[in-house]
RODO-2510 file (C-alpha; in nm, 4 decimals, decimal comma):
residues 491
     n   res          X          Y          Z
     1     x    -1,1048    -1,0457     0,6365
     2     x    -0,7408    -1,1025     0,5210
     3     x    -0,5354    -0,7852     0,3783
     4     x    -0,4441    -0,7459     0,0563
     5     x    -0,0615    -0,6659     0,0760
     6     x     0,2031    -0,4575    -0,1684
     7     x     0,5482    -0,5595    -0,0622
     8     x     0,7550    -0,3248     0,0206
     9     x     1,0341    -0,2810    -0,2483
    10     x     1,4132    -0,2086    -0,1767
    11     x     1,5819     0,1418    -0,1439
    12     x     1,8357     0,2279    -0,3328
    13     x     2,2079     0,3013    -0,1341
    14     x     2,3972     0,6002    -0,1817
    15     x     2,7677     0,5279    -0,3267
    16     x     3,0374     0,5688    -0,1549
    17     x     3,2185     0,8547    -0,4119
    18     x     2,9658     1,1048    -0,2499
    19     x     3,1878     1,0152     0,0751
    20     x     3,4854     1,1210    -0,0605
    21     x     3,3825     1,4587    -0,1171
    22     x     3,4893     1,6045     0,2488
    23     x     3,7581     1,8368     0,1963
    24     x     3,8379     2,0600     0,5069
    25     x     3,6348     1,8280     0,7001
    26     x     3,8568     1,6951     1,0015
    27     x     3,9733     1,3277     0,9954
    28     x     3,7367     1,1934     1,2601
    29     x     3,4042     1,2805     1,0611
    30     x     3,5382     1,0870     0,7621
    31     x     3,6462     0,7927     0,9425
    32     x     3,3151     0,7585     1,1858
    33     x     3,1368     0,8300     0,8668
    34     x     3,2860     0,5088     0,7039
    35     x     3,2369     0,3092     0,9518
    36     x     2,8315     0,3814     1,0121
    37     x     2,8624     0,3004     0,6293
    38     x     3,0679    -0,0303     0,6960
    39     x     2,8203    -0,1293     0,9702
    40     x     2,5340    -0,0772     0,7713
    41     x     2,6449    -0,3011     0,5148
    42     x     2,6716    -0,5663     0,8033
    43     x     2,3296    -0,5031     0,9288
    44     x     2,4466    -0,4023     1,2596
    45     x     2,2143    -0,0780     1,2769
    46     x     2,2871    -0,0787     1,6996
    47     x     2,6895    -0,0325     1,6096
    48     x     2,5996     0,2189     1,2987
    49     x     2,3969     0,5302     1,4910
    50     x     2,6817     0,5855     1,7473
    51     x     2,8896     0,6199     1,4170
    52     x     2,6411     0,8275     1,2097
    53     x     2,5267     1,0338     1,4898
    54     x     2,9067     1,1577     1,5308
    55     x     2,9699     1,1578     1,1281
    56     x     2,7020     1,4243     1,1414
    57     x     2,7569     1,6262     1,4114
    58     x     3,1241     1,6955     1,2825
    59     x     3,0300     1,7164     0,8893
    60     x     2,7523     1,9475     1,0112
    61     x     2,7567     2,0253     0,6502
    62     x     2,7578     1,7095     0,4717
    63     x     2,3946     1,6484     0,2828
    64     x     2,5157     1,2582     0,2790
    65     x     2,6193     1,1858     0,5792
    66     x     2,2875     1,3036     0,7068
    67     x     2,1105     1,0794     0,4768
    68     x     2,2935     0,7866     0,5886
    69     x     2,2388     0,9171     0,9562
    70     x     1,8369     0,8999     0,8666
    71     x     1,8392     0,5580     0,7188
    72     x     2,0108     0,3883     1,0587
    73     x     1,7247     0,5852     1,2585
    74     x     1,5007     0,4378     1,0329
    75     x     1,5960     0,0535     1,0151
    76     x     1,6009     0,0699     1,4053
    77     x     1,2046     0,2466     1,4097
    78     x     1,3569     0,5832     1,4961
    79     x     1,0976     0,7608     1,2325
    80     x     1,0902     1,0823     1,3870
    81     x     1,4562     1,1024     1,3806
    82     x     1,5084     0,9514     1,0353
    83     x     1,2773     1,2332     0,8956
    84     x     1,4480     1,4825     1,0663
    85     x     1,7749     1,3436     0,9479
    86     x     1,6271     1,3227     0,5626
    87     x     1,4903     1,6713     0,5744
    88     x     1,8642     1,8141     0,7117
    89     x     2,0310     1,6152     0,4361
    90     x     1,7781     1,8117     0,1804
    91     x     1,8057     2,1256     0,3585
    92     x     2,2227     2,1111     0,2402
    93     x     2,1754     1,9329    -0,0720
    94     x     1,7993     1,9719    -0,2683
    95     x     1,9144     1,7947    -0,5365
    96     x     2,0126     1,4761    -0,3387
    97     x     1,7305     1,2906    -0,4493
    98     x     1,7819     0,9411    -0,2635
    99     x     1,7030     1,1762     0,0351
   100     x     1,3685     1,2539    -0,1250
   101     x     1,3474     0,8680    -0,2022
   102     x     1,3980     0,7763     0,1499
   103     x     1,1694     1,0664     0,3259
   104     x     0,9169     0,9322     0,1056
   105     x     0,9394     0,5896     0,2512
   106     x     0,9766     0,7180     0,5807
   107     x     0,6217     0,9743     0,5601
   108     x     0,4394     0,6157     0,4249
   109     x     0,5601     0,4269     0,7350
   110     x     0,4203     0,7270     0,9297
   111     x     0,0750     0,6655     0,7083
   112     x     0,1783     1,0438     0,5638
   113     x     0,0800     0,9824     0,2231
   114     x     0,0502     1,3745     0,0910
   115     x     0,4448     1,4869     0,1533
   116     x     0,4912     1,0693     0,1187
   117     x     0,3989     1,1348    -0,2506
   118     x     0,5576     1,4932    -0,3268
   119     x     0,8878     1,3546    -0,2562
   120     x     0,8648     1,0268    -0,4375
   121     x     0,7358     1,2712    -0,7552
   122     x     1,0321     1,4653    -0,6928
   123     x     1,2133     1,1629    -0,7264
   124     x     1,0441     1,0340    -1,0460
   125     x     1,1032     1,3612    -1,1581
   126     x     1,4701     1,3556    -1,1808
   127     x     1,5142     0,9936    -1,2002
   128     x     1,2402     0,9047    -1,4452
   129     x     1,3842     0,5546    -1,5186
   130     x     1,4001     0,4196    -1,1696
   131     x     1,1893     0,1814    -1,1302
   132     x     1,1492     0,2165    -0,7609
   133     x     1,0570     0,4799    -0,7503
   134     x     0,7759     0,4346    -0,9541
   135     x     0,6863     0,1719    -0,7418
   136     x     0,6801     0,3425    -0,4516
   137     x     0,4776     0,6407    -0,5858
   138     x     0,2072     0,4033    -0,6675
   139     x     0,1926     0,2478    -0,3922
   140     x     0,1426     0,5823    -0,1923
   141     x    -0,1240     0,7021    -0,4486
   142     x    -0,2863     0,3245    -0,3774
   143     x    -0,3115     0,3870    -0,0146
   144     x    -0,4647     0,7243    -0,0849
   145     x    -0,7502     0,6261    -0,3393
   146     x    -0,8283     0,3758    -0,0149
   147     x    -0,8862     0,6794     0,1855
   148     x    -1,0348     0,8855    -0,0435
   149     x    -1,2222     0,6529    -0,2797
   150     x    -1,3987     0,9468    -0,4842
   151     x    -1,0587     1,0930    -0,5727
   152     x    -0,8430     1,0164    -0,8980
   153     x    -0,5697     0,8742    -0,7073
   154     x    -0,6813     0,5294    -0,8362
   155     x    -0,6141     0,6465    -1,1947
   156     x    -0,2743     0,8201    -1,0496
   157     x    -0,1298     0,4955    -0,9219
   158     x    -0,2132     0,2707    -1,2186
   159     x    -0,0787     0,4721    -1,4384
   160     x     0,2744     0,4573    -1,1896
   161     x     0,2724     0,1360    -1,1804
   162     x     0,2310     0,1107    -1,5711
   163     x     0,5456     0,3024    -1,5927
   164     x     0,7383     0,1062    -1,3780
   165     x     0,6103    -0,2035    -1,5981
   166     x     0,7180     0,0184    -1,8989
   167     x     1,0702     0,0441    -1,7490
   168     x     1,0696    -0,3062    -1,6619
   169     x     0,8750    -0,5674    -1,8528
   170     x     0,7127    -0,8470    -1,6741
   171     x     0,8138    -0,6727    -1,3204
   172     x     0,6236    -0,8828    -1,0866
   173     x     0,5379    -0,6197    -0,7961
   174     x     0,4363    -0,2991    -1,0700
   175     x     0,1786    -0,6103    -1,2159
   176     x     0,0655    -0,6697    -0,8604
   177     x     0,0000    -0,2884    -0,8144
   178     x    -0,1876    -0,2771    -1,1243
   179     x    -0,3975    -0,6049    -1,0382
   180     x    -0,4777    -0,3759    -0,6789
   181     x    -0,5790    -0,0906    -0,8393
   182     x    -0,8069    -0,2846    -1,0800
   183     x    -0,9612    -0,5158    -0,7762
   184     x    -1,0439    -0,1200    -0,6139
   185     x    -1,2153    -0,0320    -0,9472
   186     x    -1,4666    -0,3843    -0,8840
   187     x    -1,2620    -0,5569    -1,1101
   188     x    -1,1930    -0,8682    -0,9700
   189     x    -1,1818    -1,0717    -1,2606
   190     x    -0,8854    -0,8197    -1,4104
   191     x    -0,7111    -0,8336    -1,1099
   192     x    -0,6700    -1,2334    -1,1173
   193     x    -0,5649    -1,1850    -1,4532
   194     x    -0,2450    -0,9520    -1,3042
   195     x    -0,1710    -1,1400    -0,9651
   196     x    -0,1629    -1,4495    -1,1943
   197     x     0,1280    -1,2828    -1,4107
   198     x     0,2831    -1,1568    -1,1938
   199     x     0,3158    -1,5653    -1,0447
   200     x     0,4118    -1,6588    -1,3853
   201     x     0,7157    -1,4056    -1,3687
   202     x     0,8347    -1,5075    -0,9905
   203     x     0,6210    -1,8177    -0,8704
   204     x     0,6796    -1,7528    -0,5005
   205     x     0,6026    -1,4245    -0,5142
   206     x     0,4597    -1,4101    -0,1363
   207     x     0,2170    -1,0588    -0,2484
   208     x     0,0592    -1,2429    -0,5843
   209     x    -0,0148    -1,5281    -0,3855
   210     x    -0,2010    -1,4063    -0,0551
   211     x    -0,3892    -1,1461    -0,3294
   212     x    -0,4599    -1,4143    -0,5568
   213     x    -0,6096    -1,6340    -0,2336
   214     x    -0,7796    -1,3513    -0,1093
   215     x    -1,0083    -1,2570    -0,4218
   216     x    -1,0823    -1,6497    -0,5220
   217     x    -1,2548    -1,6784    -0,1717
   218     x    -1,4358    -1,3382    -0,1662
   219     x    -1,4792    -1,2365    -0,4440
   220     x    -1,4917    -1,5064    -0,7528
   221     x    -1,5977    -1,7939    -0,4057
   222     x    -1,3658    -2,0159    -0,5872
   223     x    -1,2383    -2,2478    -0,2536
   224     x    -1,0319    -2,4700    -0,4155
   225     x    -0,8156    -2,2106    -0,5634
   226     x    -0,8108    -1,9738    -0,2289
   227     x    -0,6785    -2,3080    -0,0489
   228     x    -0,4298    -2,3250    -0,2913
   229     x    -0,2899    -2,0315    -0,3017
   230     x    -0,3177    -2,0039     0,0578
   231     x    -0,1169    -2,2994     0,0980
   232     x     0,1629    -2,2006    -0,1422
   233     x     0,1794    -1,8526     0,0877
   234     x     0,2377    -2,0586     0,3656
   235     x     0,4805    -2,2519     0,2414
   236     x     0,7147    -1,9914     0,1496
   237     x     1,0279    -2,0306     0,3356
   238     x     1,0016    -1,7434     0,4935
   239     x     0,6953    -1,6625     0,6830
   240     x     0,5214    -1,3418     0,6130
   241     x     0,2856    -1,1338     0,8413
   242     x    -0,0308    -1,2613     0,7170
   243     x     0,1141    -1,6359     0,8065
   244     x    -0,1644    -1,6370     1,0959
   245     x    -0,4329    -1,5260     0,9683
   246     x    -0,4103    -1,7328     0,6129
   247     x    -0,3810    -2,0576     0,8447
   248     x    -0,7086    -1,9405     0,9946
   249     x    -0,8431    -1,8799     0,7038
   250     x    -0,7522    -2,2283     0,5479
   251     x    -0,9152    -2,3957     0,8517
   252     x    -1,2618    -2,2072     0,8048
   253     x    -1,2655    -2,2963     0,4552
   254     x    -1,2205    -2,6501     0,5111
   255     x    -1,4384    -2,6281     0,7682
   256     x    -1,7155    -2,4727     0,6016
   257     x    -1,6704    -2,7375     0,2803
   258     x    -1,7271    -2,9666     0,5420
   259     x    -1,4010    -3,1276     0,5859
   260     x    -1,4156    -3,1479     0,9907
   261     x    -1,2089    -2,9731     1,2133
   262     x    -0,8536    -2,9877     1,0900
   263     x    -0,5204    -2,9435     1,2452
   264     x    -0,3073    -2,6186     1,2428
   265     x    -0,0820    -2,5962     0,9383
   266     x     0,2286    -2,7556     0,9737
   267     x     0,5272    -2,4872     0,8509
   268     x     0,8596    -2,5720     0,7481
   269     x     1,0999    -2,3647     1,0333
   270     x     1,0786    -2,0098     0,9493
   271     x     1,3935    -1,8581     0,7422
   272     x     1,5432    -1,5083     0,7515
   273     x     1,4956    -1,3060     0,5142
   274     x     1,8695    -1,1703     0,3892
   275     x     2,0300    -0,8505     0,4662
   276     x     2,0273    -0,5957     0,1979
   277     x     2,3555    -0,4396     0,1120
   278     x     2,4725    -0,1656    -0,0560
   279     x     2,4932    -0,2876    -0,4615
   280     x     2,3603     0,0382    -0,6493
   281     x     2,5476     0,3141    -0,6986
   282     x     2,3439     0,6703    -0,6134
   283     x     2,1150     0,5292    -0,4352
   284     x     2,0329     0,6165    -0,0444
   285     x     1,9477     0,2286     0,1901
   286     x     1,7259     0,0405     0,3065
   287     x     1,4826     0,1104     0,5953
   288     x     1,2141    -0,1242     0,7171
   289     x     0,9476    -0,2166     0,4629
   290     x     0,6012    -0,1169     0,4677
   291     x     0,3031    -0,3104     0,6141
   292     x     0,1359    -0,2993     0,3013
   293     x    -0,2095    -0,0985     0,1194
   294     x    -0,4784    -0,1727     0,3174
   295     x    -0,7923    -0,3738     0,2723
   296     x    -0,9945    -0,4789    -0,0200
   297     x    -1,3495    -0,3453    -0,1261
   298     x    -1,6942    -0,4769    -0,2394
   299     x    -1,6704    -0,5525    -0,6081
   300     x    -1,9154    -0,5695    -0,9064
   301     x    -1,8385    -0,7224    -1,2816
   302     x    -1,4997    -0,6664    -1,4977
   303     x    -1,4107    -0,4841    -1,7800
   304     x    -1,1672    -0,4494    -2,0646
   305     x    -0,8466    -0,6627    -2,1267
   306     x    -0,5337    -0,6039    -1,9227
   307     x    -0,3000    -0,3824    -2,0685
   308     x    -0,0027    -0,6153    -2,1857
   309     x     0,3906    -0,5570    -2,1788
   310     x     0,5424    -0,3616    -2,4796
   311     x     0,6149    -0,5936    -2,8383
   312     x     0,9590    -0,6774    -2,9234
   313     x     1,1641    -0,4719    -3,1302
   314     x     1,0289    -0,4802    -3,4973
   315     x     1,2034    -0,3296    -3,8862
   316     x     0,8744    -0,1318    -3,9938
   317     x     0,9161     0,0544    -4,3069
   318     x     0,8352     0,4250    -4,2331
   319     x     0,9788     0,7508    -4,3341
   320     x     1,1931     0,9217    -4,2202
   321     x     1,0395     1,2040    -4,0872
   322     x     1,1271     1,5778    -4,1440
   323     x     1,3940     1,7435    -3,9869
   324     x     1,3786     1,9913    -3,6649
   325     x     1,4722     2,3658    -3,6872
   326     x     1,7139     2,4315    -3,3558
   327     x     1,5747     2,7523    -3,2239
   328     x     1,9365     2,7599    -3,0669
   329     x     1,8333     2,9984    -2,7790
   330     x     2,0595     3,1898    -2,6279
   331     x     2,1473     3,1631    -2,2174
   332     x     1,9886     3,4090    -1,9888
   333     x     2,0399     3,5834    -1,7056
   334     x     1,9413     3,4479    -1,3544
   335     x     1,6886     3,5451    -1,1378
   336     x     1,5346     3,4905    -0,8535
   337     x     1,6391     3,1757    -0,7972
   338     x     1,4431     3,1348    -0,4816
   339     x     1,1031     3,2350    -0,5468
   340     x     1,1488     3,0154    -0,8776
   341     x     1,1745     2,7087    -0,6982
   342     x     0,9081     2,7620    -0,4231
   343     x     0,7022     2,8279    -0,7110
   344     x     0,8832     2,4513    -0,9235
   345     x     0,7120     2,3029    -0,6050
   346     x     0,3670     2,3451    -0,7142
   347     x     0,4608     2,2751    -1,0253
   348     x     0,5930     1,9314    -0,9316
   349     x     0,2501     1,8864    -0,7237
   350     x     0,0324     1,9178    -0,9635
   351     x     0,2365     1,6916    -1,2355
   352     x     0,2238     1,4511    -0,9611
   353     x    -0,1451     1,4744    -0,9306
   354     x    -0,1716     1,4516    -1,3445
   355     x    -0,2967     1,8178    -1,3252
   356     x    -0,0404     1,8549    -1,6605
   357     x    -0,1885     2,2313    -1,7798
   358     x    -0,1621     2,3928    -1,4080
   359     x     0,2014     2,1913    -1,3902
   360     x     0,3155     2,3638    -1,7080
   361     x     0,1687     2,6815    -1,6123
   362     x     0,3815     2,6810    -1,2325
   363     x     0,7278     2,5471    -1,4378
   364     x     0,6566     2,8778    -1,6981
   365     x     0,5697     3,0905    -1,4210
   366     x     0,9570     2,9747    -1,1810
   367     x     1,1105     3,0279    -1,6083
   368     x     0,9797     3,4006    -1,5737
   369     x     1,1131     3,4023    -1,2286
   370     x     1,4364     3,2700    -1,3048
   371     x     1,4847     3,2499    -1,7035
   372     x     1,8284     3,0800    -1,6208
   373     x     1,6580     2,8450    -1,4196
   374     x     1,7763     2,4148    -1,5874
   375     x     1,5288     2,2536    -1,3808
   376     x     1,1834     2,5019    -1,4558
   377     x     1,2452     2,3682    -1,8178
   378     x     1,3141     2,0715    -1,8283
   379     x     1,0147     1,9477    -1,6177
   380     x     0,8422     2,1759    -1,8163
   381     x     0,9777     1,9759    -2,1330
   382     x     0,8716     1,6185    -1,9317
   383     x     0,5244     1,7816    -1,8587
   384     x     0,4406     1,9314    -2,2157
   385     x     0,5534     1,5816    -2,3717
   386     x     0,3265     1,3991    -2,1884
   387     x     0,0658     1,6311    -2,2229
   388     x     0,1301     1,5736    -2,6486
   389     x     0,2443     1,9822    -2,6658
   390     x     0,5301     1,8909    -2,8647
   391     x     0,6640     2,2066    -2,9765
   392     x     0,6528     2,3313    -2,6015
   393     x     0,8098     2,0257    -2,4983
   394     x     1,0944     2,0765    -2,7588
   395     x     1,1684     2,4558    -2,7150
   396     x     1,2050     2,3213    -2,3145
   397     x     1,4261     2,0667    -2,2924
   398     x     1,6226     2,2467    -2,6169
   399     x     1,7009     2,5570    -2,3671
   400     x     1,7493     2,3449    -2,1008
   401     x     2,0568     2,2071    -2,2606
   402     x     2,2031     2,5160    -2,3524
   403     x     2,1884     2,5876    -1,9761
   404     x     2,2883     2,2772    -1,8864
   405     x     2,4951     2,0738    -2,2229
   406     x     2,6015     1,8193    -2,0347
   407     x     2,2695     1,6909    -1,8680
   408     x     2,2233     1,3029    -2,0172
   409     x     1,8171     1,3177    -1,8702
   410     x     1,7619     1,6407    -2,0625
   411     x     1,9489     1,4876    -2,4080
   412     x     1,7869     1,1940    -2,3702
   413     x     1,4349     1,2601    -2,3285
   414     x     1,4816     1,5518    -2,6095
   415     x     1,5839     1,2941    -2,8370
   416     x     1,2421     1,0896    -2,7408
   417     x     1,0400     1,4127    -2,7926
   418     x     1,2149     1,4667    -3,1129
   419     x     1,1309     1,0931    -3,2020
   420     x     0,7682     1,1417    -3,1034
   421     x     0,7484     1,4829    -3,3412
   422     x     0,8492     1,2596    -3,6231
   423     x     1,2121     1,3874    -3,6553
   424     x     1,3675     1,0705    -3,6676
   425     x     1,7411     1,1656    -3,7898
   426     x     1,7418     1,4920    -3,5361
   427     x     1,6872     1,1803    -3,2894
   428     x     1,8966     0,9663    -3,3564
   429     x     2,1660     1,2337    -3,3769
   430     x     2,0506     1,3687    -3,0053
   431     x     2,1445     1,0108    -2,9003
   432     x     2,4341     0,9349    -3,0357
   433     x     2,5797     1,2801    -2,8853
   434     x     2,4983     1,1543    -2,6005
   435     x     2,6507     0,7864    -2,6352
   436     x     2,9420     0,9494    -2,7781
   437     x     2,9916     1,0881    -2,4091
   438     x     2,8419     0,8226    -2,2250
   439     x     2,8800     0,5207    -2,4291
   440     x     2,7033     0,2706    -2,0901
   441     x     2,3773     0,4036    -2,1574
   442     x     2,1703     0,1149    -2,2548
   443     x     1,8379     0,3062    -2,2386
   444     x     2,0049     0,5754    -2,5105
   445     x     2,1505     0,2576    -2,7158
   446     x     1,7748     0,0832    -2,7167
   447     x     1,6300     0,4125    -2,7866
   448     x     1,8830     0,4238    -3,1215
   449     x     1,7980     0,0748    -3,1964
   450     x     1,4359     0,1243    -3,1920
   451     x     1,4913     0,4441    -3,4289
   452     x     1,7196     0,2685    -3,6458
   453     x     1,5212    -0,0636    -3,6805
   454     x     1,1274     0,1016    -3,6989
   455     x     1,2037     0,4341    -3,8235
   456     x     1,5203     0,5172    -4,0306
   457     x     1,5258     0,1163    -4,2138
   458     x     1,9165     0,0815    -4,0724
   459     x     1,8910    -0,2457    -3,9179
   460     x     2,2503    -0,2716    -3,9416
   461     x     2,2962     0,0218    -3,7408
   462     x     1,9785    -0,0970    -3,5103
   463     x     2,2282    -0,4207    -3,4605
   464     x     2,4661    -0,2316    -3,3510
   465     x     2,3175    -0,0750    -3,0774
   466     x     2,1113    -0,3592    -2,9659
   467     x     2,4796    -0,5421    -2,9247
   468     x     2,5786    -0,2146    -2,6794
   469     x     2,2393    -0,1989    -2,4898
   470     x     2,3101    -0,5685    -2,4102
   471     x     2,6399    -0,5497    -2,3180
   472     x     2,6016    -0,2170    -2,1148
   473     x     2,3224    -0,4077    -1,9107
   474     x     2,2616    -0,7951    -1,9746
   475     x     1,9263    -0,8151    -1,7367
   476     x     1,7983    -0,5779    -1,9458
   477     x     1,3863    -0,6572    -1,9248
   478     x     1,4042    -0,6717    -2,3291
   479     x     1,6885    -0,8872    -2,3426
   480     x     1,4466    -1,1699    -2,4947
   481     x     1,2874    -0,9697    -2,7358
   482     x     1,5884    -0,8137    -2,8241
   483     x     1,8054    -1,1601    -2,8626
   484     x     1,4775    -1,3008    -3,1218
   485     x     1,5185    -0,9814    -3,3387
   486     x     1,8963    -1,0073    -3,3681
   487     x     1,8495    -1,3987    -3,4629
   488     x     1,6128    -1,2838    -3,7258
   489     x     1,7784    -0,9956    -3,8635
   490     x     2,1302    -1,1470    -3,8884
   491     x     2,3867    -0,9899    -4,1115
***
């Protein structure tokens, strides 16, 4: 049987301002460091490790440069050493998170999917709007539920990759995750539905295809649609790992519609696929991409309609709202900073695992630990919002900014929990504190624009930020939406 497959996404690279900060450091460790970096970029991972290996041993003390030493051990298959290297960088610097990013990759390509998942939660965590990341988690919590099929890690990994479709619309490879986890749950018919939009999003989308192939012969016995899907897989221009065994499959299906024995597929010449370069600032590389989530199971009937992506931005006329009382609490004392954040670690398991009441309970227990401790609160805050404990939530991520005022994560999502308590002008003012710091957020300017235009009945103020969000990021995955509603609601 042919395997279903979940490309592998990109990782993100880690800028080169992190670089800069070597003080003290002697002039050889910056220079070799720059030039792994430089070689990298080029794809020459041979010329890199000489480079990085030296970087490292003389910034002994450098979280990044031992990140960067991990991903050349891991493009050239060095796992062991790449981990090693990832786990030194986090040893220095915890709160490099790329490093957890990319010693999550590196546990999946080791089949490692328990620490595989805890760091890629870790990541989520703190960088709740990548999308990778996301991506990634699901995928581990895919490959999981195919180990453990009585477990809730199906559940887990649909609802990742429904974030990552929530953070971007239409995303072809979060759509082929969800049409996976649906074709586990004997869903087959669902799981056409995704791999088919996912196609309609990015036609050559090599993953949609051979899925889409794969269930129309065993599952729905629909030949004429496996052949063509199998054929459009092969005649990508560049050939994937499955190239073999779809041509095999193509030639028993022709021969069992009795067509005769036909001849071997004939290929267009095989391309490259490009070198990924550094593009993204804070972000750690790219090591080799994974082989994929395993094989498919037995199915039986289908079920509900697909979830869809989120409606454009509407004016709705509704209140607006009461207004919050600050508890304005004051800063504490630290503690035990250590014990606190063995303890976060559980805490961060078990939100991982959707276990939100035993999450909340770990993050209050490291707060009692440490009371001055930013991070205990505001996952704490991201855990009691999703859980619908608003006021929790709220008295969180409020006392996480007095510890930390500058955080944009912990401003930002308070605003959202303020929105989601109904306290649509505290809100709005939360986010335009932070614009007036940061004024290139376009997920704070959409955020605005949605309060403004559904909840506050400002469209002239939702214009306004809809105009920013698009010129902070024009690829936005609303862009669309966001272009009809500012045709309709001219001034």
């Amino acid at each position: 049987m042919l395997t279903i497959k979940n490309w592998a996404e990109k990782i993100p690279v880690i800028s080169l301002g992190l670089v800069l900060l070597l003080q003290g450091c002697s002039p050889s460790g910056p220079h070799a460091l720059l030039d792994g970096i430089k070689r990298l970029d080029r794809g020459d991972t041979a010329g890199a490790l000489p480079c990085l290996r030296r970087a490292a041993e003389l910034l002994s003390t450098n979280a990044p440069a031992w990140n960067y030493l991990g991903i050349a051990c891991h493009r050239s298959g060095d796992l062991p050493g790449a981990i090693l290297a990832y786990q030194r960088a986090l040893l220095l610097d915890h709160d490099l998170f790329e490093a957890h990013y990319n010693l999550g990759c590196a546990w999946m390509d080791q089949n490692r999917m328990d620490p595989a998942k805890l760091e890629f939660t870790t990541y989520t965590l703190r960088r709740p709007n990548a999308v990778e990341g996301w991506l990634k988690l699901g995928s581990a919590q895919l490959r999981s539920a195919r180990v453990e099929p009585q477990s809730r890690e199906l559940l887990t990994a649909e609802r990742s990759f429904t974030e990552a479709l929530r953070l971007s619309a239409l995303n072809p490879e979060a759509l082929n995750g969800i049409g996976l986890t649906r074709l586990e749950r004997s869903r087959p018919r669902e799981a056409v539905q995704y791999f088919e939009a996912a196609l309609r999003q990015q036609k050559d989308y090599a993953p949609a295809l051979l899925n889409l192939g794969v269930v129309a012969q065993v599952y729905l016995n629909n030949r004429e649609l496996a052949l063509q899907k199998y054929r459009d897989y092969l005649a990508l221009p560049v050939r994937g790992a499955a190239w073999e065994a779809v041509n095999a499959a193509i030639q028993r299906i022709q021969v069992e519609s009795g067509g005769g024995t036909p001849r071997p597929y004939e290929a267009p010449p095989a391309a490259h696929a490009p070198t990924n370069s550094a593009s993204r600032p804070a972000a750690a590389g790219n090591p080799p991409a994974s082989r994929g989530v395993g094989t498919v199971s037995e199915p039986s009937g289908s079920g509900a309609e697909p979830a869809r992506p989120s409606s454009p931005p509407a004016t709705v006329p509704i209140a607006g709202g009461e207004r919050y009382a600050y508890a304005a609490p004051k800063p504490a004392v630290a503690g035990d900073t250590a014990a606190a954040h063995r303890v976060l670690q559980q805490g961060i398991l078990a939100h991982q695992e959707s276990r939100l009441p035993e999450a909340m309970q770990f993050y209050a227990q490291a707060i009692q630990l440490d009371p001055a401790y930013f991070d205990a609160y505001y996952d704490l805050g991201l855990a009691a919002t999703s859980a619908g404990r608003l006021t929790q939530a709220l008295n969180a991520l409020e006392t996480a900014l007095v510890l930390r005022p500058d955080s944009l994560d912990a401003r930002y999502y308070f605003g959202l929990a303020l929105k989601q308590g109904g306290f649509f002008v505290d809100a709005a003012n939360e986010l335009e504190r932070l614009l007036s710091t940061s004024p290139g957020q376009a997920r704070a300017h959409l955020a605005a624009a949605d309060l403004y235009a559904k909840n506050l009945r400002q469209p002239a103020r939702a214009r306004e930020h809809y105009l920013k969000a698009l010129e902070a990021d024009p690829h936005l995955s609303q862009a669309a939406a966001i272009r009809d509603w500012l045709t309709i609601h001219t001034r």
